[in-house]
N, C-alpha and C positions, 0 to 999 in steps of 0.2 A: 404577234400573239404572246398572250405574258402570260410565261410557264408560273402555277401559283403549287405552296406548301401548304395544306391547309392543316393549320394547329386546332384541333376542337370541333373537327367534323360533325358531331353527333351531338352538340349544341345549338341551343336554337339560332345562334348566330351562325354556326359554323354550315348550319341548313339552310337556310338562306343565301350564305356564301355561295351552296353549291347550286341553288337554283336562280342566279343569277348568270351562272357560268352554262346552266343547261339552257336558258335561254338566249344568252350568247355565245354560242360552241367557236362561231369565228374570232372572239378575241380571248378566249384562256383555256386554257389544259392545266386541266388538276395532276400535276407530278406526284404530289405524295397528299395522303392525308392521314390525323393520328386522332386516337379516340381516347375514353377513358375504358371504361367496363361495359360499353354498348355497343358488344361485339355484333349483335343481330344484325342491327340501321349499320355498321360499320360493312359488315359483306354486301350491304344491299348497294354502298355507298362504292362500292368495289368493282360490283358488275356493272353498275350503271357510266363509272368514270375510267376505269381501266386503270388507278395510278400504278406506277413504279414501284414504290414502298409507301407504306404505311407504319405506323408505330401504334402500341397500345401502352396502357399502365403498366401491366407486371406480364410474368413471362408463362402464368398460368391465363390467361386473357391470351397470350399470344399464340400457345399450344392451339390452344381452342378456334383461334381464328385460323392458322395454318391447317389445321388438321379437315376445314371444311372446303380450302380453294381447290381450283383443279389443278392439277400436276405442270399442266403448260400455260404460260402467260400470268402465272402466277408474281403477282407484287413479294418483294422481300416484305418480311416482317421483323421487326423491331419490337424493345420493349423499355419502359419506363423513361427517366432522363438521358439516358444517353442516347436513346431509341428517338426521341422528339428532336435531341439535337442534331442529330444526323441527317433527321427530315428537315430541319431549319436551316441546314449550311448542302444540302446539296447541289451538287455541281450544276444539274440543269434546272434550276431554281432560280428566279431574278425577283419572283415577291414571295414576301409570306406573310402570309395571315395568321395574326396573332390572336386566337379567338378563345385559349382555353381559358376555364374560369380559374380566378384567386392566384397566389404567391405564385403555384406551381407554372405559370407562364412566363415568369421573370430571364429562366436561364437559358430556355430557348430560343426566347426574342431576341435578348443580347447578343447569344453566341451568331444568330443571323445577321445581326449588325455589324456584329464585327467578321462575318465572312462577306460581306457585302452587297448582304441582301436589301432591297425594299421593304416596309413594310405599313401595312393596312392594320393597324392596331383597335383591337377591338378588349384586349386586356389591359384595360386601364391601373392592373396592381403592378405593372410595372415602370408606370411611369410615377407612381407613388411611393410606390418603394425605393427606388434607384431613378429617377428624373435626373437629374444633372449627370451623373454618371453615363446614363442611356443617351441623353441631347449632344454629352460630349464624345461618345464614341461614334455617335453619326454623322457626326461637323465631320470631325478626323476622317471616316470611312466614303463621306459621301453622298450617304443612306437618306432616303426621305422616309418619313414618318407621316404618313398618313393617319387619322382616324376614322374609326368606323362608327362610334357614339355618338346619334344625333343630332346634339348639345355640339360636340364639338366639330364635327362637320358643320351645322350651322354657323359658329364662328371663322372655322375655316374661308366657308361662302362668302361672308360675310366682308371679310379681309381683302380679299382679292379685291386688288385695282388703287389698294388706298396705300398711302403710305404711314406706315409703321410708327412715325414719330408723332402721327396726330392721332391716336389711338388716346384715349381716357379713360374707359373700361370695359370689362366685356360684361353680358348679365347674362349669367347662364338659368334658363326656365327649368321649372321641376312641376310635374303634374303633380307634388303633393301624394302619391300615394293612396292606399285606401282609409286613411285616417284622418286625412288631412284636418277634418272639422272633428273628431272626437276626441272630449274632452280627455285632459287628463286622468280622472281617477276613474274614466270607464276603460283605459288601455292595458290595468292589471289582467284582464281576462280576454285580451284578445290569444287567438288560437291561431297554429301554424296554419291552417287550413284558412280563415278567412286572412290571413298577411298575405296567402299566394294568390291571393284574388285581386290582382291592379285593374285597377279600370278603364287602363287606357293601352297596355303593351301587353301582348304576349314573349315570356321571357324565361330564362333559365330560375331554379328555386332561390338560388344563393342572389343573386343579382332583385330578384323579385324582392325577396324579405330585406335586403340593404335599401331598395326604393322605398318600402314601407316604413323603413325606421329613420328616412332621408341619411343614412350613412353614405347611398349610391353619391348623394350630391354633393359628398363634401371629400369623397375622391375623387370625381370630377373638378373639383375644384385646384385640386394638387394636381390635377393629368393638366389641365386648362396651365394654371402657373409655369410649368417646366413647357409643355408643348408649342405655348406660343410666347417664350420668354417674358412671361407678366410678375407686375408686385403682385401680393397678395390685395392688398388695398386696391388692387385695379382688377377686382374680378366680385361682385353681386351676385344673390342669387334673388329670383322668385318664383312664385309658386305661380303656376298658371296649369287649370285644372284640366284646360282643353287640349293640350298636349298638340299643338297649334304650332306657336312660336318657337322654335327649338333652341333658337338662344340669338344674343343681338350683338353688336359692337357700337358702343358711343364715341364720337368723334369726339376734338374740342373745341369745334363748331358748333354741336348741340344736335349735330345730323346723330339717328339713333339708325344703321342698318341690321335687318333682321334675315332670316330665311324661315320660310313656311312650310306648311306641307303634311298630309297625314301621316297617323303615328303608326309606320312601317318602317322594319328598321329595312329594306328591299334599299332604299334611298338612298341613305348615307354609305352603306354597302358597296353599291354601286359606283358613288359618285367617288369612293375610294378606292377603287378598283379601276376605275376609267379617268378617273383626277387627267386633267380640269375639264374631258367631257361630262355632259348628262347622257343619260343612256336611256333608251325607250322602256318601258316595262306596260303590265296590262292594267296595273293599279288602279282604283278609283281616282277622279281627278278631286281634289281640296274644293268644297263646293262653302265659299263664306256665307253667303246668303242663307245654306239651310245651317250653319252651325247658328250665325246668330253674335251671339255677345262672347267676346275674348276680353275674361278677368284676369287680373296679378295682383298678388300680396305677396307679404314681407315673410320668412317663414318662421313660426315658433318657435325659438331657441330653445328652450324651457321643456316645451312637451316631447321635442324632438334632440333631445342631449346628444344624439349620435351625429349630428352635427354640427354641434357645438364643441366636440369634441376633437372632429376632423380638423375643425379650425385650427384648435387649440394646439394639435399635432404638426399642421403645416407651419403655423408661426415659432413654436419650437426648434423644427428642424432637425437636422442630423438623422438620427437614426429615431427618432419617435414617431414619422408617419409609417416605418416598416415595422414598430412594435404596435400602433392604432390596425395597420389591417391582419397583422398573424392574430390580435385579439380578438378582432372584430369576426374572423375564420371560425375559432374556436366558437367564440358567443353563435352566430348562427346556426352553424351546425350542432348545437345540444339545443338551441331551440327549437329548429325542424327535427330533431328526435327527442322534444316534448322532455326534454331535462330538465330547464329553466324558462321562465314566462318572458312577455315582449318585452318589460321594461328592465330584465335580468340582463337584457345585451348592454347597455350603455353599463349599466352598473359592473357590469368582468370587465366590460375595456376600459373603463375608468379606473377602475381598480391593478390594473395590469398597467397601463401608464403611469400610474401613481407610485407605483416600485421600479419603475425601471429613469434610470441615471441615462440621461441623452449623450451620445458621441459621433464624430463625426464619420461619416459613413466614404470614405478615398476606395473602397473598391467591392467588387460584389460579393467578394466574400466577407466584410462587414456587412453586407444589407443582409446575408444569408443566415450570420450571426444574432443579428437582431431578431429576425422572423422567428428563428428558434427558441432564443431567451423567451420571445411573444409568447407563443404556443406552451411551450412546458410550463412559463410561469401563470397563465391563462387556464390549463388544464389543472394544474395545483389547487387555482382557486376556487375552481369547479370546483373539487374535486369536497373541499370541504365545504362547501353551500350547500351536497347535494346529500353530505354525512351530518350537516346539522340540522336537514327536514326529516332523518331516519329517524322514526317513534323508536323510544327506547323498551327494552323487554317484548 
């Protein structure tokens, strides 16, 4: 039975997590799980699993959650980073799930790496931020690094059985988004409200709005590089609307293998929690026949800069894919609180990559350093975008 950590409980991944485990109580016990400020779904997630400890963000969240358990069989509670890390390196813990969203996933996952934990990664800004640092503390430790993301469990699948040196590239698929076909000069007026409308996943805000602006897929693309030791030149992307093919691997045979499968993330979840079994679930079965036609194209560099951008970040290197996502953090969130418009987001992290001087990132307290310069130089430039739309008098 594999005791899990579950980071991010109260996300739609980290719900999924745990209804995988309710439906096989024979192979996992949830040891500890940690929230942000959804203390509600957090006691609900309490009674139903019994863990150990739990962690939350701050220590008015944690009042709040303590003050509602009962006196006996009560979980320790915890708060903020050091509250997460403790749920990441505990003693009766052998995986954790790395499920919280953005930067703030980075130090937890590490320090479980380097306590010798397993992990099922499903926070890909840690392998973008800190990848080589993260690949080499797990060689050293041990540690397997599973993923939880589709895309990359599909390549994962994909791998197995072949050998490594006849690999040519991978193509990672992207359903394109809600945009995918709208023109350019009609995406000045797109609204947070229709960006969180994907067409094909149900998913957290922050994660939703990076899929709409293809940012998702060009951190993917950095998690991809570091995860399965590739060039950059050896990883594609396309757009496939059906959300079908999850991602493929080319031989240099010309052999193309893929994995399929409806767009639940229950799968990949699974299939990283039970790695290298498949596990039963109730799921609808992939039915080709009624989908029909499975399309791919190239995808728009131009319309979708936030990809282009990603790019521009990973070939860089150093410390500029951890200043592309502290900017890309900021940009989102003053979009979803209607600060700045869709195409405001490439324009701050452009802009914030364009002032910041690339170095090379030897420990995580450089990548932590970067994230920060991201963020305040980021919030700066808010800060006067939002004073020069202010009507004067």
């Amino acid at each position: 039975m594999k005791k899990i950590a579950l980071l991010g409980a109260t996300g739609s991944i980290g719900v999924c997590v745990l209804e995988v485990a309710r439906t096989h109580p024979e192979e996992y016990r949830i040891v500890a799980l940690s929230a942000g400020r959804n203390g509600e779904l957090l006691l609900d997630q309490i009674q139903a699993f019994r863990p150990e400890a739990v962690a939350v963000l701050n220590e008015s969240v944690a009042a709040g959650i303590t003050s509602r358990l009962p006196a006996n069989k009560a979980p320790e509670v915890f708060f903020g980073v050091e509250g997460f890390v403790r749920l990441a390196t505990l003693e009766g813990v052998d995986t954790v799930v790395s499920a919280m969203t953005g930067a703030a996933g980075l130090i937890p996952t590490y320090e479980a790496i380097r306590a010798g934990k397993n992990i099922a990664l499903a926070n890909k800004e840690t392998m973008v931020m800190a990848g080589p640092l993260v690949m080499t503390e797990a060689r050293n430790r041990g540690v397997t690094i599973l993923p939880i993301d589709s895309e990359h469990s599909a390549i994962l699948q994909s791998l197995r059985g072949h050998r490594r040196e006849d690999i040519k590239r991978v193509i990672l698929t992207a359903s394109g988004g809600p945009f995918r076909d709208l023109p350019l000069d009609r995406m000045h007026d797109i609204t947070a409200a229709q960006a969180l409308r994907h067409p094909n996943w149900q998913m957290g805000p922050k994660i939703t709005i990076d899929s709409a602006t293809l940012m998702n897929k060009g951190l993917e693309v950095i998690e991809a590089r570091w995860l399965f030791d590739l060039e950059m030149d050896q990883i594609d992307i396309l757009i496939h609307p059906q959300s079908i093919l999850h991602s493929m691997v080319e031989y240099r045979d010309g052999s193309v293998i893929g994995q399929m499968g409806i767009p639940d993330m229950t799968i990949p979840i699974a299939y990283a929690l039970a790695y290298p079994r498949h596990l039963s679930n109730s799921l609808p079965r992939l039915d080709l026949e009624k989908i029909g036609d499975l399309s791919f194209q190239k995808p728009d560099m131009e319309r979708f800069r936030c990809l282009k951008l990603a790019l521009q970040a990973a070939a860089t290197g150093g410390s500029m894919p951890a200043v592309l996502n502290g900017a890309n953090e900021i940009a989102v969130d003053a979009f979803l609180r209607g600060m700045i418009g869709f195409l405001d987001i490439p324009a701050l992290i452009e802009k914030t990559m364009d002032a910041h001087v690339p170095s090379p990132v030897e420990s995580i307290e450089a990548v932590m350093a970067a994230d920060r310069w991201a963020r305040d130089t980021a919030l700066k430039f808010l800060d006067g975008k939002i004073q020069d739309r202010t009507p004067s008098g």
